[in-house]
N, C-alpha and C positions, 0 to 999 in steps of 0.2 A: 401645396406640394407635400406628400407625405416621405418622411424620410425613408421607409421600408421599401416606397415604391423606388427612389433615387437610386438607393442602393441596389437594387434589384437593376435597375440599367445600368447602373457603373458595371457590374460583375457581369454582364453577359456583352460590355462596351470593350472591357479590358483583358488580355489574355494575360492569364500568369506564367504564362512561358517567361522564358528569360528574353529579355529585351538585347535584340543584336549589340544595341551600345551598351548593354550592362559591363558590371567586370564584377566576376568569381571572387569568394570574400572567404576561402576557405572552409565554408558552411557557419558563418559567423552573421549573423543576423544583428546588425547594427541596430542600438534604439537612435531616434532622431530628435532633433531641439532644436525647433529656429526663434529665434529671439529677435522682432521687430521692436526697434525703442521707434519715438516721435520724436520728431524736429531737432533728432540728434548730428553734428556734423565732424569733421574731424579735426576740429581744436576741443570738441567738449572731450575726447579720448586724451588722457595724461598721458599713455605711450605715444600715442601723435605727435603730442607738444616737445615732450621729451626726446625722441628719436628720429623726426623728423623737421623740426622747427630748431630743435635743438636750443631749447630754453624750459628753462623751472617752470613746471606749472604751476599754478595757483589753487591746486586741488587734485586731487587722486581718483583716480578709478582702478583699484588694485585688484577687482572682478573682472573687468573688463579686459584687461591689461592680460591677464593669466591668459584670456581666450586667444590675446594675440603674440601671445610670449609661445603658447604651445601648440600653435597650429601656422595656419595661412592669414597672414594681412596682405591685400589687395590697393593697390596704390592707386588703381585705375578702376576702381568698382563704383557702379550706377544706381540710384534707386530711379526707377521707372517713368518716376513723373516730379517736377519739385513742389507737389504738395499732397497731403496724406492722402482725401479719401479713392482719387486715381490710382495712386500706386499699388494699393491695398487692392484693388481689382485685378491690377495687372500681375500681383505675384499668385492669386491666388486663383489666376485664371492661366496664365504663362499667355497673355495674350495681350498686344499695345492698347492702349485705351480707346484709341478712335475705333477698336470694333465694338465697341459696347454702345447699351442704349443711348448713353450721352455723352459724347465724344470728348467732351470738356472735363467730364467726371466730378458732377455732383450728384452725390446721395444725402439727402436729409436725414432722418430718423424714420421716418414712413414713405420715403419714396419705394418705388418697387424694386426689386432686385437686378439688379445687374445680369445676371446668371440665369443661365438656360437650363431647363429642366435635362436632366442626363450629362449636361456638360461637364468635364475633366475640370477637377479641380484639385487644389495641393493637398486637401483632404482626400480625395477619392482615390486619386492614386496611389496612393502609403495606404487607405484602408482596404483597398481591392486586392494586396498583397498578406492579407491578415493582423494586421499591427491594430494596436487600439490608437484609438487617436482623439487629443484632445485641443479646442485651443478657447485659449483663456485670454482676456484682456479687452481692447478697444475693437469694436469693431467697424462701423463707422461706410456701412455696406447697402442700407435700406431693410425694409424688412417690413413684413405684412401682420399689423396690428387691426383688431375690430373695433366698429366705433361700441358707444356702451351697448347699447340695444343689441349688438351679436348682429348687425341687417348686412353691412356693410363693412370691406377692408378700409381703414380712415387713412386719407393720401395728404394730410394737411401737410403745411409749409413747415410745420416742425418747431417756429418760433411760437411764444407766448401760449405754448399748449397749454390747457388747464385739465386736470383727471377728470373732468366731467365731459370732457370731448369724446375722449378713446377708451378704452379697455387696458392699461396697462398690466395689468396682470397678466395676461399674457401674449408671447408671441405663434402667431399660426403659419407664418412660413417667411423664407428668404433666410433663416436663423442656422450659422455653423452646422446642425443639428439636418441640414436639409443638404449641407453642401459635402457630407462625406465625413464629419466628425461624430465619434460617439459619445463628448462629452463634451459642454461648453457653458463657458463660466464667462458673462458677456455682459460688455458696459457699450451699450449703443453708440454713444459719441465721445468714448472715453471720459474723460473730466471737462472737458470744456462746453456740455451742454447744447441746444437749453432744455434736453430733459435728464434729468439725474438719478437715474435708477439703474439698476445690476439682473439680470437675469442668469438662472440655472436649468439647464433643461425646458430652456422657453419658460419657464415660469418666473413671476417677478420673486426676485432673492429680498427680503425686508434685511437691510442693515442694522434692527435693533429689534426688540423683542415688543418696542411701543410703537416700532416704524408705523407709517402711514401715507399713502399718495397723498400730495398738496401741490399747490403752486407755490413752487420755493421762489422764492426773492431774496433780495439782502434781506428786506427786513424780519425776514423768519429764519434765516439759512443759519445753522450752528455756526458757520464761517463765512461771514458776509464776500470775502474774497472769491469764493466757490463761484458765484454768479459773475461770468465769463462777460464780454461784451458783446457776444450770443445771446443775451441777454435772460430773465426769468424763467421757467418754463415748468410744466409738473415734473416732480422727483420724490422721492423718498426723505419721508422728512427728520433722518438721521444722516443725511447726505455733510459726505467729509471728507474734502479731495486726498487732505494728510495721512488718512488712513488708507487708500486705494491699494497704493502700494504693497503695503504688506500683508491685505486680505488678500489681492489677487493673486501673490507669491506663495502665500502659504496655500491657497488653489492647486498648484503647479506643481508644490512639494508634495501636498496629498495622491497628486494624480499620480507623479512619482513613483511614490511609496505604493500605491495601491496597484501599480503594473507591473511594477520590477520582478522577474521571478518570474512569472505568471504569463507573459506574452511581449514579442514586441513591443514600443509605443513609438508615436508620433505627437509631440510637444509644439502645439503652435502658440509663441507667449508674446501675446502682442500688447508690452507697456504703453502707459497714455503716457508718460515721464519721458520727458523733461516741457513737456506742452505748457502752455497756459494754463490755468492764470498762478502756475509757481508756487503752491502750494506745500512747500514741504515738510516733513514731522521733525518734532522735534530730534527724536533718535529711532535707531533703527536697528533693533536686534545688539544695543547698547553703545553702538559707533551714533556720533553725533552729525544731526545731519542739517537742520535748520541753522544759519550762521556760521555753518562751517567753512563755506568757501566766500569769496568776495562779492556773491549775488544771490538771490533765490532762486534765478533761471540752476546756476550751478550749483546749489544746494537741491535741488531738483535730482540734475544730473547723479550726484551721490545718493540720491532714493534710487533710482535705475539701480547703479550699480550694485546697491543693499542686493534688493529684486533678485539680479543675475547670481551672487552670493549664496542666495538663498537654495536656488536653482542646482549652482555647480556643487556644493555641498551637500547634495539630494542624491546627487548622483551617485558622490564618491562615498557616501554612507551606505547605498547600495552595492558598489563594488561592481557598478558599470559605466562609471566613467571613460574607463580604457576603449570602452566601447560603444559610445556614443558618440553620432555626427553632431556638431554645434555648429549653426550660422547664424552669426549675429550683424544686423545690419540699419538701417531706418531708413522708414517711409519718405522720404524728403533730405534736402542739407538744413543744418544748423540756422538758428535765430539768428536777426541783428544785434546787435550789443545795444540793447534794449534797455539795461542798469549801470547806471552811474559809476557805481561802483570797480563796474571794470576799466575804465577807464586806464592806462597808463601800467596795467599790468602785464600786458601785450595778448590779452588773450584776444581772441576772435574763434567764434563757433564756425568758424569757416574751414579756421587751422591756415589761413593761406592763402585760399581761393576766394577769388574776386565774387559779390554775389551771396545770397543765402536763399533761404526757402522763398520760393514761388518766383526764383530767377531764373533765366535759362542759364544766363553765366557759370561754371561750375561749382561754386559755392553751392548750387540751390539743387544740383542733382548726384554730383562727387561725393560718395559716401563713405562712413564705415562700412567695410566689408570684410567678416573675419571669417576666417574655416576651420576650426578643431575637431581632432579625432585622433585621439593619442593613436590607435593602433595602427592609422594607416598614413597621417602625415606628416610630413616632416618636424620639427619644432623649429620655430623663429624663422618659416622661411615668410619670406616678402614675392610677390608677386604682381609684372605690372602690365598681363593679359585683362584686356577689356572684357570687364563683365558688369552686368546687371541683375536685376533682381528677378525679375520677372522671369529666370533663367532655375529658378529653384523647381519651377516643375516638372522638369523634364530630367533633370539631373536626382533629385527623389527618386522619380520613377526607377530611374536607372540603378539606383541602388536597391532598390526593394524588388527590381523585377519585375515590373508590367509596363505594356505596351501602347504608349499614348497612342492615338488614332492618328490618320494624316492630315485631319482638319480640324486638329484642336492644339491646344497650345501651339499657334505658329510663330512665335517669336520667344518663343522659350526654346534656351542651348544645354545641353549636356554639359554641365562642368566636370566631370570624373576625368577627364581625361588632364585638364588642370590641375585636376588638387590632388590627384596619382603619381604627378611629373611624367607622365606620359608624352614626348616631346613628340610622336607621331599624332597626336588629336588635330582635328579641325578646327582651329581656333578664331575666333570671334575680329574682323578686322572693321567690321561698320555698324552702326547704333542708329534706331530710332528713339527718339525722345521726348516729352512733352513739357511744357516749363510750366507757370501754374496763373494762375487768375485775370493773365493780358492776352490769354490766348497767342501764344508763341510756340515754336517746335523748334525742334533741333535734329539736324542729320550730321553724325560724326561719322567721318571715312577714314581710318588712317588717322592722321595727325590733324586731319582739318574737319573743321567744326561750322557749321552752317547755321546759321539763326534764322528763324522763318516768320513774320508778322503774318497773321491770319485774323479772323474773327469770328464770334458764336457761330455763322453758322457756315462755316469755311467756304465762304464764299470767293476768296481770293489767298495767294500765296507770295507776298514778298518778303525775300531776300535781304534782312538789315546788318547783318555782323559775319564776319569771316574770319578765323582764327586761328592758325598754325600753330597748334597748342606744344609741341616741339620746341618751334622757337619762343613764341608770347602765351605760357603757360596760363599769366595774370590774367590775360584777358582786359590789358588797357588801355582806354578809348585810343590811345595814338598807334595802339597794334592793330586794329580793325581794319582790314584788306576787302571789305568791301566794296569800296570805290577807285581801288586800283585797277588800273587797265590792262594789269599785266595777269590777274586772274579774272578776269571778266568770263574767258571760256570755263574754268573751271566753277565757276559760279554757277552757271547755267545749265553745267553739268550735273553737279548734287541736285540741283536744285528740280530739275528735269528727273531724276533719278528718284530725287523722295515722292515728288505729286506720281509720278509709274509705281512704284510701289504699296504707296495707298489708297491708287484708284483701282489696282488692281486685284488690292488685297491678296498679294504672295507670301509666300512666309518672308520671314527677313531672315533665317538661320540657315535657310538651305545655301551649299555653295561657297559657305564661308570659312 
């Protein structure tokens, strides 16, 4: 897929009229920032612990913190799926994961793309309005690599690749670079491997001046920890999970600096931090970050927030911060307390909720969800309208002005009307959702919460958990109303409601 041609359908897909759900911005052309962290949840946020839990954290996140001190924190916001590489399609598609090639949503490293040639995506939209648009970080999407000979796209399994398989030097499609972005600074599977390389403009980026493709393993890897339990795979043989962070940042500061002035932008900063295998540097633009908190998972966390730091400092040096959209959210809920060390501190990456990544419980899909934009939203409001992520594509649009189609992003909502305080919007009152590696779904209506057991090849649909997240927020085995007789009809009702909806394939935003 050539990018020139992509772009060439997005612009003859998308009018730049003003989109009926836009809203008029006084001739102020917002730049935009969304900041995706990994297997972030909301005890790993200090103003979480501190404002909401109502206890001392064991660590700070004073970047983070600022974004939700001076815009919208979301008490009831979703990531898409409770594990990275599904959700990452679903934001960046505005579309639930079972309409894509693999319902379950695995993408290897060379699996093929997700994405349909000309299809609306949170790149196309923002760049079909004129903005430059970049996005930097993990991506974790597939993407079409040659084997060495140049004969063949190579579709291996992705583990124990060795450079004498594929062409890593470069990538020929499925790459940001294809999907609506005019710049992209991309680490395939973020840090956790099993190949460890960086690409610019499709081309493999060398992290050293001696770099060179190998098959990294502990026994050669500068940082034996690097190799994940993903196990070995070809990488760059200056590969350094500690440094990730602040290369990719200064990425983002560059793009920055190099748009301000000069044209719109759209910021897509999708950190691998706080992911495995916890990596973190020692310091970080002089704040200390290895050792700093009671784990390396949360010494992690404190790289992120370096990151964001680096980011909001970028802006206000340019002197458009006032006028910049921020959403800062993650692919998934929080880890289990996975080190020792926390133990007894009371922390929980959960922040609360029962559950963490690849649960359907809310732990594993209840996220950060923050909104800043000093000129247009309030400071320190709280907000507890049900939203999700996969909701940013449609709400982009809206702000830059072009017109998704009526068969694309169909479960993508317009949040303008939320984050304007717009009390007449249509507001979002039911959720589809996917949990992560046991093949389970979720249909929230209201206050009640439906668990669904299925399998690979959804071949069947039951009903295991029922929860009136109103009264049994926790989600604790003796709240599960499953087997009550008294909602037996309502049971069968969601439940008859989710299978019509996804056989049907309707949108889920209309109507609501």
């Amino acid at each position: 897929m050539r990018n020139s041609h992509f772009i060439f359908l997005v612009l003859i897909t998308f009018s730049l009229s003003q989109n009926s759900n836009a809203t008029q911005f006084d001739n102020d052309t917002p730049n935009i920032v969304v900041i995706m962290a990994d297997d972030v949840g909301f005890g790993d946020i200090s103003y979480h612990v501190r404002n909401f839990m109502e206890k001392d954290p064991a660590f700070e996140t004073p970047s983070i913190d600022t974004l939700a001190e001076n815009g919208m924190w979301f008490t009831d916001g979703h990531s898409a799926t409770s594990l990275c590489s599904p959700t990452r399609y679903c934001v960046m598609s505005g579309n639930n994961n079972y309409r894509s090639k693999a319902p379950w949503g695995v993408w290897n490293t060379f699996n093929e793309s997700p994405f349909r040639e000309g299809e609306a995506t949170l790149g196309s939209v923002v760049q079909a309005a004129g903005y430059k648009t970049g996005f930097i970080g993990k991506w974790h999407l597939g993407g079409d690599f040659k084997s060495v000979d140049g004969s063949a796209i190579f579709r291996g399994s992705g583990k124990s690749i060795r450079p004498e398989q594929v062409n890593l030097k470069e990538i020929y499609g499925g790459d940001p670079l294809d999907l609506g972005f005019d710049y992209s600074f991309m680490l395939p599977c973020g840090i956790q491997g099993p190949i460890y390389t960086v690409y610019q403009q499709k081309k493999w980026y060398p992290l050293n001046k001696k770099s060179k493709l190998v098959f990294l393993n502990k026994e050669n890897a500068i940082n034996p920890k690097d190799i994940t339990s993903k196990g070995p795979g070809a990488g760059d043989s200056h590969w350094d999970a500690r440094n990730i962070g602040k290369l990719i940042s200064a990425k983002a500061v560059k793009f920055i600096n190099e748009c301000s002035g000069k044209a719109p932008f759209f910021l897509y900063y999708c950190s691998p931090m706080p992911h495995l295998p916890h990596c973190p540097p020692d310091f970080f633009d002089g704040r200390q970050v290895s050792g700093s908190t009671p784990s390396p998972h949360l010494d992690c966390v404190v790289d992120l927030d370096c990151q964001v730091a680096r980011i909001l400092n970028a802006l206000e040096k340019n002197n458009i911060l006032h006028n910049t959209l921020i959403i800062f959210m993650s692919d998934n809920g929080g880890l289990v307390n996975i080190d020792p060390q926390d133990k007894g501190l009371g922390y929980n990456s959960s922040g609360g909720w029962a559950g963490a990544k690849n649960s359907p419980l809310e732990g594993g899909h209840r996220t950060p969800f923050i909104v800043t934009w000093p000129s247009k939203i309030k400071k320190k409001t709280t907000s507890d309208q049900l939203v999700v992520n996969t909701d940013l594509l449609s709400t982009l649009a809206a702000v830059v002005g072009t017109q998704v189609p009526d068969n694309e992003a169909l479960d993508s909502k317009n949040l303008l009307p939320v984050l304007l305080d717009k009390q007449e919007g249509d507001f979002r009152t039911s959720l589809l959702l996917q949990a992560g590696s046991n093949c389970e779904v979720i249909y929230r209506k209201d206050p009640w919460k439906l668990i669904i057991q299925s399998d690979w090849k959804c071949s069947y649909w039951e009903p295991i958990k029922l929860f009136d997240l109103d009264e049994s927020p926790k989600e604790r085995v003796a709240d599960n109303q499953i087997f009550n007789p008294e909602h037996k009809d309502l049971v069968d009702m969601l439940l008859n409601e989710y299978i019509t909806i996804r056989e049907t394939g309707v949108s889920t935003v209309l109507n609501q």
